[in-house]
mmCIF file as gemmi writes it, N, C-alpha and C atoms, coordinates in Angstrom:
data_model
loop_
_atom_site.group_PDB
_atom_site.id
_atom_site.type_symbol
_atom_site.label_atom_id
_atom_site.label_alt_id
_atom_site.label_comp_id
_atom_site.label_asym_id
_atom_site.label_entity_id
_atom_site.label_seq_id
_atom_site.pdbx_PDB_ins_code
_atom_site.Cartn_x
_atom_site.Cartn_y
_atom_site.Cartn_z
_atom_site.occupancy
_atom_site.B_iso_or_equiv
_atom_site.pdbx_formal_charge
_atom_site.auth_seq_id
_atom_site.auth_asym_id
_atom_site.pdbx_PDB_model_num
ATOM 1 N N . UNK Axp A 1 ? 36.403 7.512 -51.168 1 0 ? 1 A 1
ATOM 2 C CA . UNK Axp A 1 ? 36.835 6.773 -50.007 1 0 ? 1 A 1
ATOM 3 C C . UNK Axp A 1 ? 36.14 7.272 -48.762 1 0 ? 1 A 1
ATOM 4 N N . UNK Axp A 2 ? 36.178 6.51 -47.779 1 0 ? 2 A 1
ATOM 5 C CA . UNK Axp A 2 ? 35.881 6.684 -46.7 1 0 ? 2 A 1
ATOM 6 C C . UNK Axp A 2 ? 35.949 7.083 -45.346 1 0 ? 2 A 1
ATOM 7 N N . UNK Axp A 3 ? 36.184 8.336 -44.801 1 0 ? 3 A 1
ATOM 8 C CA . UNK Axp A 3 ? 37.093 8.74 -43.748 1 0 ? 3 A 1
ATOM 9 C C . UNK Axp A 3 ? 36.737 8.429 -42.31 1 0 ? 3 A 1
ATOM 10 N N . UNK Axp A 4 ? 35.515 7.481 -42.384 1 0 ? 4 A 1
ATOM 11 C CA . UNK Axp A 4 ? 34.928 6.376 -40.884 1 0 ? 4 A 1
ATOM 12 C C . UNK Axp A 4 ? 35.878 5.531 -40.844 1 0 ? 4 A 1
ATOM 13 N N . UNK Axp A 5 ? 36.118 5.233 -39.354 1 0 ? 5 A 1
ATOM 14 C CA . UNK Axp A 5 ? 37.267 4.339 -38.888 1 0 ? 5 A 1
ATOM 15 C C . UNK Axp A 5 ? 36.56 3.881 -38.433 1 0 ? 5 A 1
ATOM 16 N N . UNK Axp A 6 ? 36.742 1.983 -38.183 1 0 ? 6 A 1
ATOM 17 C CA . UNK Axp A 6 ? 35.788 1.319 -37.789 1 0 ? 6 A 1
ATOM 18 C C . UNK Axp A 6 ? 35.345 1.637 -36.214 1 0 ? 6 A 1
ATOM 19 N N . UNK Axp A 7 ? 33.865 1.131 -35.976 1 0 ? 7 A 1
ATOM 20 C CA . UNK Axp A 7 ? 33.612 2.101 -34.586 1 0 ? 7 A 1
ATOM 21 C C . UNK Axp A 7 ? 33.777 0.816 -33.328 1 0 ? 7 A 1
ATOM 22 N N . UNK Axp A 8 ? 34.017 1.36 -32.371 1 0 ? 8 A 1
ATOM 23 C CA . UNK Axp A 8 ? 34.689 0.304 -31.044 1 0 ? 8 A 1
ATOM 24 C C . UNK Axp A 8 ? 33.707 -0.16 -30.674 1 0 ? 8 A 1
ATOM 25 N N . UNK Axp A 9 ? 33.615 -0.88 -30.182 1 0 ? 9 A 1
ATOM 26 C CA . UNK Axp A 9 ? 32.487 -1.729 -29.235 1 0 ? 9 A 1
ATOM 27 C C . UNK Axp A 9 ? 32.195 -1.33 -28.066 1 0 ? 9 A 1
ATOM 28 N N . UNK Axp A 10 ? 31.24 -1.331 -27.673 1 0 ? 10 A 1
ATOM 29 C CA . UNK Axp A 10 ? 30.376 -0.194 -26.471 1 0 ? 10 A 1
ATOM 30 C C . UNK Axp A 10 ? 30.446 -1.414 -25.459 1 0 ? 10 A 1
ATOM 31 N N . UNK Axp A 11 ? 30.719 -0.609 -24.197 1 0 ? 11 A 1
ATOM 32 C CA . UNK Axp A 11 ? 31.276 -0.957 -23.047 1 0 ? 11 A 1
ATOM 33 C C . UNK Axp A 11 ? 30.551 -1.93 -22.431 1 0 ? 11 A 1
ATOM 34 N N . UNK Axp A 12 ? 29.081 -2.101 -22.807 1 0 ? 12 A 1
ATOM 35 C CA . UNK Axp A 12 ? 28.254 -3.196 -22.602 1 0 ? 12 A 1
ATOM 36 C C . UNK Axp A 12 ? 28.747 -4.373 -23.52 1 0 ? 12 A 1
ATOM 37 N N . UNK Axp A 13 ? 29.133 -4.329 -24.268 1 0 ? 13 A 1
ATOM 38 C CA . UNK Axp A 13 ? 29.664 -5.776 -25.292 1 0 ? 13 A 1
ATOM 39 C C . UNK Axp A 13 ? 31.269 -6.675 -24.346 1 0 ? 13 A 1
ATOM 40 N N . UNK Axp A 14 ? 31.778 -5.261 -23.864 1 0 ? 14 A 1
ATOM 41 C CA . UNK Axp A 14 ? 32.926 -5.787 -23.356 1 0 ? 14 A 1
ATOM 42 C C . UNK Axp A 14 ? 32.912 -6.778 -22.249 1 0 ? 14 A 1
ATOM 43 N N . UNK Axp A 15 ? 33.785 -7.562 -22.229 1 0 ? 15 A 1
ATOM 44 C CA . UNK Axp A 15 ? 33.679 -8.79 -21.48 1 0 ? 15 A 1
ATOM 45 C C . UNK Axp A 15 ? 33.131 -8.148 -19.99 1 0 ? 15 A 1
ATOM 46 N N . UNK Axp A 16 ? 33.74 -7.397 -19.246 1 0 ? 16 A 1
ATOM 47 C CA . UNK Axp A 16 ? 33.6 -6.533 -17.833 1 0 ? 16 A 1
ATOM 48 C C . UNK Axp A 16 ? 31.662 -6.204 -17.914 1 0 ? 16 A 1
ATOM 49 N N . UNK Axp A 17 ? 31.352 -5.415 -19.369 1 0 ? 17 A 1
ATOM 50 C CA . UNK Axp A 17 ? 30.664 -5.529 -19.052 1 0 ? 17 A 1
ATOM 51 C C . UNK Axp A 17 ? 29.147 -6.31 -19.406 1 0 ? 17 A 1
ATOM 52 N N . UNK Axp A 18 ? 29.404 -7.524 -19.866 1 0 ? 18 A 1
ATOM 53 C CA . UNK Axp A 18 ? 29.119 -8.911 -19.694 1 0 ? 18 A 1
ATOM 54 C C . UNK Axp A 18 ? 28.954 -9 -18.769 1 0 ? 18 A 1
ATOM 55 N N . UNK Axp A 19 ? 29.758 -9.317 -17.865 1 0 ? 19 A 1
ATOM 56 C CA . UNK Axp A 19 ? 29.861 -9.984 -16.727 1 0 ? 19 A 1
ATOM 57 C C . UNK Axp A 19 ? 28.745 -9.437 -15.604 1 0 ? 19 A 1
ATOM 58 N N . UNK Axp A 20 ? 28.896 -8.19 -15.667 1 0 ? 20 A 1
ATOM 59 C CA . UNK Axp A 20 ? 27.659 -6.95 -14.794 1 0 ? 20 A 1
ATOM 60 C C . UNK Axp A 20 ? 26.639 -7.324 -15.744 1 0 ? 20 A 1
ATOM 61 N N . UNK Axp A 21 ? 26.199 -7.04 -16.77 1 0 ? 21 A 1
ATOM 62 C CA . UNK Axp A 21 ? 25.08 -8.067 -17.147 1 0 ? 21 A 1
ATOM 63 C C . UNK Axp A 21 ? 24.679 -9.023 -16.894 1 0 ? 21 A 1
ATOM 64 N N . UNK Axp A 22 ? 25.531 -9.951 -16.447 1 0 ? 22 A 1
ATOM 65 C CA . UNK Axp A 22 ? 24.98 -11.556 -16.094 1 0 ? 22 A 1
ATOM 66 C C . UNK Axp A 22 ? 24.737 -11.203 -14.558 1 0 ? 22 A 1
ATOM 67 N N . UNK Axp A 23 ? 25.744 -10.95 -13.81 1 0 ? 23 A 1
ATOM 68 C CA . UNK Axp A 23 ? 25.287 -10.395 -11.904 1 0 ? 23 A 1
ATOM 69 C C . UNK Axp A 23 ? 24.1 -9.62 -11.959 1 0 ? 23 A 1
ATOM 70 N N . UNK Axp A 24 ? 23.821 -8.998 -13.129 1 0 ? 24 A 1
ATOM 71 C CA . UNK Axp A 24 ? 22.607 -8.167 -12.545 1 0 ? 24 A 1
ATOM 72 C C . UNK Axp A 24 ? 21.252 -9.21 -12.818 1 0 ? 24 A 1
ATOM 73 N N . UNK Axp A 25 ? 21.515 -9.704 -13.974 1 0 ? 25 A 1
ATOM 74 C CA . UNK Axp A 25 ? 20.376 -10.394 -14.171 1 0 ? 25 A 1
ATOM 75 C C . UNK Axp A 25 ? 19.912 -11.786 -13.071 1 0 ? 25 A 1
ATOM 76 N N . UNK Axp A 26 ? 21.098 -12.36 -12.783 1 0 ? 26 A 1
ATOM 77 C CA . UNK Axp A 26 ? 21.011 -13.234 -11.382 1 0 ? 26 A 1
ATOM 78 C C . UNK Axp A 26 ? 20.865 -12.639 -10.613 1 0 ? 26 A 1
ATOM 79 N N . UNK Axp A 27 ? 20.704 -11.256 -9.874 1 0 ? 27 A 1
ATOM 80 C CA . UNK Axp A 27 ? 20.276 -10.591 -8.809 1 0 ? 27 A 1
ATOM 81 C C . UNK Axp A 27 ? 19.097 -9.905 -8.944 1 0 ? 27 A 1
ATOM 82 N N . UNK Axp A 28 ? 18.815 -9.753 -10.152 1 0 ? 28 A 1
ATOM 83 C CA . UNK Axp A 28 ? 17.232 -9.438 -9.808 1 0 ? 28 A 1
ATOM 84 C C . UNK Axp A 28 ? 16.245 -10.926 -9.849 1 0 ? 28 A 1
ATOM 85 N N . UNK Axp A 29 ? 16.701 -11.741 -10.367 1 0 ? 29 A 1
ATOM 86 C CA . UNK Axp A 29 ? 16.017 -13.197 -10.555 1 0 ? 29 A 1
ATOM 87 C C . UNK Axp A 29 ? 16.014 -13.345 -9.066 1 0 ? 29 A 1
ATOM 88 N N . UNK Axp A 30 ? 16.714 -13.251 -8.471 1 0 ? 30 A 1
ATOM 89 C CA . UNK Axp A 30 ? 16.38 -13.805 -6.644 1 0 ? 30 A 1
ATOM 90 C C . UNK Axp A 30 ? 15.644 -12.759 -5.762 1 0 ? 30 A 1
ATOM 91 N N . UNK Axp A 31 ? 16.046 -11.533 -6.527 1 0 ? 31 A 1
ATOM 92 C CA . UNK Axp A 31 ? 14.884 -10.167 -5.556 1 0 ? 31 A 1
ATOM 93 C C . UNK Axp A 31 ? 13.259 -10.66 -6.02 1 0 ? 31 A 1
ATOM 94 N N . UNK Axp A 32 ? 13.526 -11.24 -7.491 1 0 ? 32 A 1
ATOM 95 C CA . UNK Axp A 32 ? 12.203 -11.077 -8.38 1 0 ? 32 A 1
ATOM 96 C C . UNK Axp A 32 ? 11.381 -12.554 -7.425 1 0 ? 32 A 1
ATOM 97 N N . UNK Axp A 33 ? 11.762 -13.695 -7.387 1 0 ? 33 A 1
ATOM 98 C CA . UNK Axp A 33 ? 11.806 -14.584 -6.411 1 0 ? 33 A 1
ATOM 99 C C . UNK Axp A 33 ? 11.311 -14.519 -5.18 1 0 ? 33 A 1
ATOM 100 N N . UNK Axp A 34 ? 12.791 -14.242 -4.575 1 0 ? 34 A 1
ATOM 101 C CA . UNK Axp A 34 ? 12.428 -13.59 -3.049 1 0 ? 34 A 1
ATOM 102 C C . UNK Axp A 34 ? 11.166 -12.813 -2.911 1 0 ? 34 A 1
ATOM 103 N N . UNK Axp A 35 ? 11.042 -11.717 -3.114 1 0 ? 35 A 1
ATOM 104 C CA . UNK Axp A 35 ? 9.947 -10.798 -2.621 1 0 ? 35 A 1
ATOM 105 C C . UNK Axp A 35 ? 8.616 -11.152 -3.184 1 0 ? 35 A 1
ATOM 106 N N . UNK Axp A 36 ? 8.162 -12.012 -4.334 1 0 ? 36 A 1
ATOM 107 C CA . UNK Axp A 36 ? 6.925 -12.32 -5.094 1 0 ? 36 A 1
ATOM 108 C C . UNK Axp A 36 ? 6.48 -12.092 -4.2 1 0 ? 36 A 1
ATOM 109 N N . UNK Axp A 37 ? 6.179 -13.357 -3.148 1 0 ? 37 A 1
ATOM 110 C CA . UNK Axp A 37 ? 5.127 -13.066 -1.497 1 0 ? 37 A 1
ATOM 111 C C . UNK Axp A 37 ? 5.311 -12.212 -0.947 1 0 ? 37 A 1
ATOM 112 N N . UNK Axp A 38 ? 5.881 -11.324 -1.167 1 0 ? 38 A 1
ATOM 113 C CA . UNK Axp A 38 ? 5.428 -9.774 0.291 1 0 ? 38 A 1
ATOM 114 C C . UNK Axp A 38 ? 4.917 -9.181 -0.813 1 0 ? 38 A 1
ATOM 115 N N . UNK Axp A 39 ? 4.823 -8.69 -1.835 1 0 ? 39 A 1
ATOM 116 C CA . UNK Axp A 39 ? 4.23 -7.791 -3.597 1 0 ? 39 A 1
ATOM 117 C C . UNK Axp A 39 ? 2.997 -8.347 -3.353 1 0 ? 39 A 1
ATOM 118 N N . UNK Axp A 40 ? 2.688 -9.852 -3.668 1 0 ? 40 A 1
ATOM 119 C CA . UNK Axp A 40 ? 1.049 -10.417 -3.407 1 0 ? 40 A 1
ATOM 120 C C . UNK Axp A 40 ? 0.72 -10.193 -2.252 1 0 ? 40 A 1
ATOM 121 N N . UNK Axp A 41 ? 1.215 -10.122 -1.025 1 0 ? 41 A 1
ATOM 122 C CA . UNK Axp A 41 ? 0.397 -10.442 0.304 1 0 ? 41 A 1
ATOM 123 C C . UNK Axp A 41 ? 0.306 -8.554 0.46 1 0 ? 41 A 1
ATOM 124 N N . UNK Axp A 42 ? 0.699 -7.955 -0.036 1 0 ? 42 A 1
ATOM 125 C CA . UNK Axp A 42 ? 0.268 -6.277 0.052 1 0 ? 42 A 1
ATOM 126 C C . UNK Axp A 42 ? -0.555 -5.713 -0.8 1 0 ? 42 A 1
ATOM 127 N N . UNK Axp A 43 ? -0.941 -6.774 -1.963 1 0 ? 43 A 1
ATOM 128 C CA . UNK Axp A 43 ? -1.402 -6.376 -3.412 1 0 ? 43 A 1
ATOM 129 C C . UNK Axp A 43 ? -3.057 -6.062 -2.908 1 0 ? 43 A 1
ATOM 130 N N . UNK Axp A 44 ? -3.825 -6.749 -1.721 1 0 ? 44 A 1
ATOM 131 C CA . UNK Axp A 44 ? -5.238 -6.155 -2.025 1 0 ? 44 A 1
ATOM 132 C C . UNK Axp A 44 ? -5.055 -5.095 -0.832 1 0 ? 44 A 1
ATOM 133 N N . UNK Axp A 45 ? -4.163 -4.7 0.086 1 0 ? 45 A 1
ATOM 134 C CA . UNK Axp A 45 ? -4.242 -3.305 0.596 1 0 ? 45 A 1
ATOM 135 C C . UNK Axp A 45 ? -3.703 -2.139 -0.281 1 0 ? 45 A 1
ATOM 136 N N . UNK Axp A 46 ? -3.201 -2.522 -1.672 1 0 ? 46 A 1
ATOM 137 C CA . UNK Axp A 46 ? -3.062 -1.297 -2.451 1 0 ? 46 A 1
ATOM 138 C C . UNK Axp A 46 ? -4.255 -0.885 -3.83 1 0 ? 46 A 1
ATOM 139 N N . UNK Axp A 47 ? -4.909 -2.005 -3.588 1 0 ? 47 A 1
ATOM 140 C CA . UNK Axp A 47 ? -6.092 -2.112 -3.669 1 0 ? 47 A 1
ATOM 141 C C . UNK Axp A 47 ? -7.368 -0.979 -3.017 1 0 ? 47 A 1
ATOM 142 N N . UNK Axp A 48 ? -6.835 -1.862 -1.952 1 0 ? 48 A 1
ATOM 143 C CA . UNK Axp A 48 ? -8.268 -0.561 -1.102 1 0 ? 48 A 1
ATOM 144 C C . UNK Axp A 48 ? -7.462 0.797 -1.225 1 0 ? 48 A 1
ATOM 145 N N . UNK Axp A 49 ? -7.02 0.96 -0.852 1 0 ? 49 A 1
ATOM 146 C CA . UNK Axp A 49 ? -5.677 1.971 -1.269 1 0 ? 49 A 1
ATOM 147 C C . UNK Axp A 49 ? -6.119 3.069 -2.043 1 0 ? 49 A 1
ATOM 148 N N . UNK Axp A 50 ? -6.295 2.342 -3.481 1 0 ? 50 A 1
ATOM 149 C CA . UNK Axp A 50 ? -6.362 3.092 -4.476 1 0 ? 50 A 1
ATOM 150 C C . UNK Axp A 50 ? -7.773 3.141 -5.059 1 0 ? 50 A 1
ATOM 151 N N . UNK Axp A 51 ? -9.236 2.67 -4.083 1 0 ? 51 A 1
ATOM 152 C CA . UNK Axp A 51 ? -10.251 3.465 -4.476 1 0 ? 51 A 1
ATOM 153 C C . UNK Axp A 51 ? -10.384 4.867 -3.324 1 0 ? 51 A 1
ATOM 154 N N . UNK Axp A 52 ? -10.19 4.943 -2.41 1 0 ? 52 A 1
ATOM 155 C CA . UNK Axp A 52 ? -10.253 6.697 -1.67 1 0 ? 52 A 1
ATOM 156 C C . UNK Axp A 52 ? -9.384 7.572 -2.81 1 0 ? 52 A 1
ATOM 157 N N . UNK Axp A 53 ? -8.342 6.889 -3.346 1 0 ? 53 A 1
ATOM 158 C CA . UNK Axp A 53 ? -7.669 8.047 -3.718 1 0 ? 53 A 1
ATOM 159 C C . UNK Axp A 53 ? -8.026 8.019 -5.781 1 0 ? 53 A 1
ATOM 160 N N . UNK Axp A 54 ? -8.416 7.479 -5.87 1 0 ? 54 A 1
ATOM 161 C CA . UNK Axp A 54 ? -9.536 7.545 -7.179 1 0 ? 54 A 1
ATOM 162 C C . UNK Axp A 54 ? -10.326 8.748 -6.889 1 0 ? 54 A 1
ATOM 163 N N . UNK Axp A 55 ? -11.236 8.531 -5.779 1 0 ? 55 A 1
ATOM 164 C CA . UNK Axp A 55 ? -11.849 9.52 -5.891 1 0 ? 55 A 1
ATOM 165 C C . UNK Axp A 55 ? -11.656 10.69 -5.118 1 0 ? 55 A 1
ATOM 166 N N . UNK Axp A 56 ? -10.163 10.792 -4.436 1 0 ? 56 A 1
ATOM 167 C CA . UNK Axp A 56 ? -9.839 12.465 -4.43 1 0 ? 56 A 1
ATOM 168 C C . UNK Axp A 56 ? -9.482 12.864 -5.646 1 0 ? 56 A 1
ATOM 169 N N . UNK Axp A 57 ? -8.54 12.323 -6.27 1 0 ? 57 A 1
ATOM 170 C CA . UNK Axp A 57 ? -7.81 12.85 -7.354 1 0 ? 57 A 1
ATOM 171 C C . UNK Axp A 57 ? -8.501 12.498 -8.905 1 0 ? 57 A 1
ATOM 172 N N . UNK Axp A 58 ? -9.684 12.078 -9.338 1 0 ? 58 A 1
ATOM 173 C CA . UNK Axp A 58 ? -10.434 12.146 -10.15 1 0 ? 58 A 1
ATOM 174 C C . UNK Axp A 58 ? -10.954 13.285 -11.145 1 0 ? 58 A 1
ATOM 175 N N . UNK Axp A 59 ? -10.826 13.694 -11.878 1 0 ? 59 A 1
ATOM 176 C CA . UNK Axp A 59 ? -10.981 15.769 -12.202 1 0 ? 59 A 1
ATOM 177 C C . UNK Axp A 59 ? -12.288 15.32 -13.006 1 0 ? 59 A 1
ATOM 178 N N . UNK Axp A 60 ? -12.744 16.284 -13.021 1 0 ? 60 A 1
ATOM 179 C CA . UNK Axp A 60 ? -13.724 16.757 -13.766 1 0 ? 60 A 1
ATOM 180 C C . UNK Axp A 60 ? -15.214 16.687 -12.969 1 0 ? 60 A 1
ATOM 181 N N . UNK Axp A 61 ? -15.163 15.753 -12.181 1 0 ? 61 A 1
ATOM 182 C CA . UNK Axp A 61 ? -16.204 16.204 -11.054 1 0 ? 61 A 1
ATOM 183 C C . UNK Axp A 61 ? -16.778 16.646 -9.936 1 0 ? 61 A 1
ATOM 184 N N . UNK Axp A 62 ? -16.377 18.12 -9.877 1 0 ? 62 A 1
ATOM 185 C CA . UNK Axp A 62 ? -16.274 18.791 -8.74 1 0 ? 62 A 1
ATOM 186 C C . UNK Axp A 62 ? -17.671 20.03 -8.138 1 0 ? 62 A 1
ATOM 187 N N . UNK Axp A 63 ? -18.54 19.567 -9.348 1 0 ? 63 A 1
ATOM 188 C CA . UNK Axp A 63 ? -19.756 19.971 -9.153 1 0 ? 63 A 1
ATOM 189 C C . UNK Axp A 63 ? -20.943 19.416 -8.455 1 0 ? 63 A 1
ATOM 190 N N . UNK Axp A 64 ? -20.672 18.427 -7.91 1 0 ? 64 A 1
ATOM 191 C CA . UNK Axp A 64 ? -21.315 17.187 -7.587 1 0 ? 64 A 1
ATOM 192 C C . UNK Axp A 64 ? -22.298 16.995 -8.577 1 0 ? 64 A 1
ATOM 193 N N . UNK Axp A 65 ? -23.649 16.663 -7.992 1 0 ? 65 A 1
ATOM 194 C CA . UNK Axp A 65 ? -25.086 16.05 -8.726 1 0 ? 65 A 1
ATOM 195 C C . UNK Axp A 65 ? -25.801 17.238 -9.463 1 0 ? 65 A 1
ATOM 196 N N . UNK Axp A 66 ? -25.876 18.564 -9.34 1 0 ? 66 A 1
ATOM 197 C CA . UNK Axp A 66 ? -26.306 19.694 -9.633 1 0 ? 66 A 1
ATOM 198 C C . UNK Axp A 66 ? -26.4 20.206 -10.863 1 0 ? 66 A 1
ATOM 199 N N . UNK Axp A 67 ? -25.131 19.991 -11.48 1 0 ? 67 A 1
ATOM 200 C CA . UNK Axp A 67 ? -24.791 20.552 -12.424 1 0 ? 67 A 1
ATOM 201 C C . UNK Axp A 67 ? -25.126 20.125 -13.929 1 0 ? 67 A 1
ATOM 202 N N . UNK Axp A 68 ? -26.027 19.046 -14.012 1 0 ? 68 A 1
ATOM 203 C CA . UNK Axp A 68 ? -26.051 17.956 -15.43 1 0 ? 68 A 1
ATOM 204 C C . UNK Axp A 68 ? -26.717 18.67 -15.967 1 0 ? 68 A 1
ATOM 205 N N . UNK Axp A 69 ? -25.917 18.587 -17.296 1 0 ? 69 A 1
ATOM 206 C CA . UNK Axp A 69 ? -26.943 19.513 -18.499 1 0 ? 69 A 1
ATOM 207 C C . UNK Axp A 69 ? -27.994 18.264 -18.843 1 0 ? 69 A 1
ATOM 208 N N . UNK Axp A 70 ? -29.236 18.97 -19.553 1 0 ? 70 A 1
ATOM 209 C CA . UNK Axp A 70 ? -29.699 18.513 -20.341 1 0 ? 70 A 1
ATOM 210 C C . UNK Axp A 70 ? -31.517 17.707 -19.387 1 0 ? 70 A 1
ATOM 211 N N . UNK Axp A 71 ? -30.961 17.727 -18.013 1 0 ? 71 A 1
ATOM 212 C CA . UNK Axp A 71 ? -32.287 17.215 -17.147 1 0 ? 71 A 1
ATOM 213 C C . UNK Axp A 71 ? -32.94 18.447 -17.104 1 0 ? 71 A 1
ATOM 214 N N . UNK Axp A 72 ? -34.026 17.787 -17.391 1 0 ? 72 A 1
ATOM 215 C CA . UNK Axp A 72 ? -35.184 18.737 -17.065 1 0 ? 72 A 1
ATOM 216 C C . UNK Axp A 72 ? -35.892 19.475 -18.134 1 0 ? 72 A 1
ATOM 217 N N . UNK Axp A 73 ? -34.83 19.271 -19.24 1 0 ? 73 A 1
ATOM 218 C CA . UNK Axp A 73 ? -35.325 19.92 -20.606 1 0 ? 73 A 1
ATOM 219 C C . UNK Axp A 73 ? -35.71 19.472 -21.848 1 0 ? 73 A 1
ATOM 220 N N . UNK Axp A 74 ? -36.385 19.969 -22.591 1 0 ? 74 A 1
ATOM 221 C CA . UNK Axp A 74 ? -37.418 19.064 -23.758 1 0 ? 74 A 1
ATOM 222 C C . UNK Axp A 74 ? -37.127 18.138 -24.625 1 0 ? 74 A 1
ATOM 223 N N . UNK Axp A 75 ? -35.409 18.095 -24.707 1 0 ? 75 A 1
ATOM 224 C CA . UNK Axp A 75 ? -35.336 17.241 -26.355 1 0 ? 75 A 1
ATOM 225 C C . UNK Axp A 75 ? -33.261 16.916 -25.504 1 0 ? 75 A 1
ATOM 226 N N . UNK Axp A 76 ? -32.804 17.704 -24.409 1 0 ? 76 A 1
ATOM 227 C CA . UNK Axp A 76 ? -31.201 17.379 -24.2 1 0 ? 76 A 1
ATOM 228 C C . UNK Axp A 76 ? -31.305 16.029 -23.705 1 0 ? 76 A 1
ATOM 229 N N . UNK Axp A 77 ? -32.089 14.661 -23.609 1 0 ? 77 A 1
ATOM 230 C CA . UNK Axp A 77 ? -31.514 13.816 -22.82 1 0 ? 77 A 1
ATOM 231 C C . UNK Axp A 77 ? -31.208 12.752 -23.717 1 0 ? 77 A 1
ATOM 232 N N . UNK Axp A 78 ? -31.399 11.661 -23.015 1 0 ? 78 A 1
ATOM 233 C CA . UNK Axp A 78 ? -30.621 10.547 -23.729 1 0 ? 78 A 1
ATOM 234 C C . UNK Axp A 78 ? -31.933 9.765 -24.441 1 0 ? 78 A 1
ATOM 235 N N . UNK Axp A 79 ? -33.438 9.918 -24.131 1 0 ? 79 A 1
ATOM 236 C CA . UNK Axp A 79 ? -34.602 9.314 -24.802 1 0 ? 79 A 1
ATOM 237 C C . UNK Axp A 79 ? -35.03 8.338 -23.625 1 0 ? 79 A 1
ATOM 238 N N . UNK Axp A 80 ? -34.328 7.894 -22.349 1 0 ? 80 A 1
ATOM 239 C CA . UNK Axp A 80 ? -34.746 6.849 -21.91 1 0 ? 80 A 1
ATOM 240 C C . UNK Axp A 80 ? -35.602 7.232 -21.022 1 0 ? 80 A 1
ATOM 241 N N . UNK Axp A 81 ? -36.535 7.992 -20.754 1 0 ? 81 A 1
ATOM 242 C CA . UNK Axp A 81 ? -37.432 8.25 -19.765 1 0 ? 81 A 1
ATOM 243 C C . UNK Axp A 81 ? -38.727 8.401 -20.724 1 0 ? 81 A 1
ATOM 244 N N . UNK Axp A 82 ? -38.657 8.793 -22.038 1 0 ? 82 A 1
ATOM 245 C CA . UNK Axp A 82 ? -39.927 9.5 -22.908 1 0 ? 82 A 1
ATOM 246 C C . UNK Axp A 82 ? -40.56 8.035 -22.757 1 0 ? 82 A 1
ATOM 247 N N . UNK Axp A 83 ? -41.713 8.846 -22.79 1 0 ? 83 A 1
ATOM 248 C CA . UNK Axp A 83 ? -43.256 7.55 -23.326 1 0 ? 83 A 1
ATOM 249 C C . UNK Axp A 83 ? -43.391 7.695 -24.625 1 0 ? 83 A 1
ATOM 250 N N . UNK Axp A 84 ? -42.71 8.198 -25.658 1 0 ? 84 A 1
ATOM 251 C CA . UNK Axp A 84 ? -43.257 8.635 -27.052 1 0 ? 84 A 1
ATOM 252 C C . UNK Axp A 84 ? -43.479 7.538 -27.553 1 0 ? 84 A 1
């Protein structure tokens, strides 16, 4: 036999909270609405925005132009300069 008692229904099923389910979902449908045009009309200044800060916060290149392996030496590059 079985000593599980059947399990209750979670407070989201309950009618109360139904109901806060349905208000929430009609209240973000009118924020989601409402605000579309101020989200687009800010969307290409977060744009420019986010190339300065691309390239502060970018890692791995903090050596600038100096540092590339493989220029200058007999056989490290990629082939596209040889006349062979």
């Amino acid at each position: 036999m079985s000593d599980q008692s059947p399990r209750a229904p979670s407070w989201l099923r309950s009618r109360s909270g139904l109901v806060l389910l349905a208000f929430l979902a009609i209240g973000a449908f009118f924020v989601i609405t409402e605000h579309t045009a101020h989200v687009l009309g800010i969307l290409p200044y977060l744009l420019l925005l986010a190339c300065p800060l691309l390239h502060l916060f970018h890692g791995g290149h903090r050596g600038g132009h100096g540092e590339h392996r493989g220029h200058g030496e007999g056989g490290g590059g990629d082939g596209a300069g040889d006349s062979r």
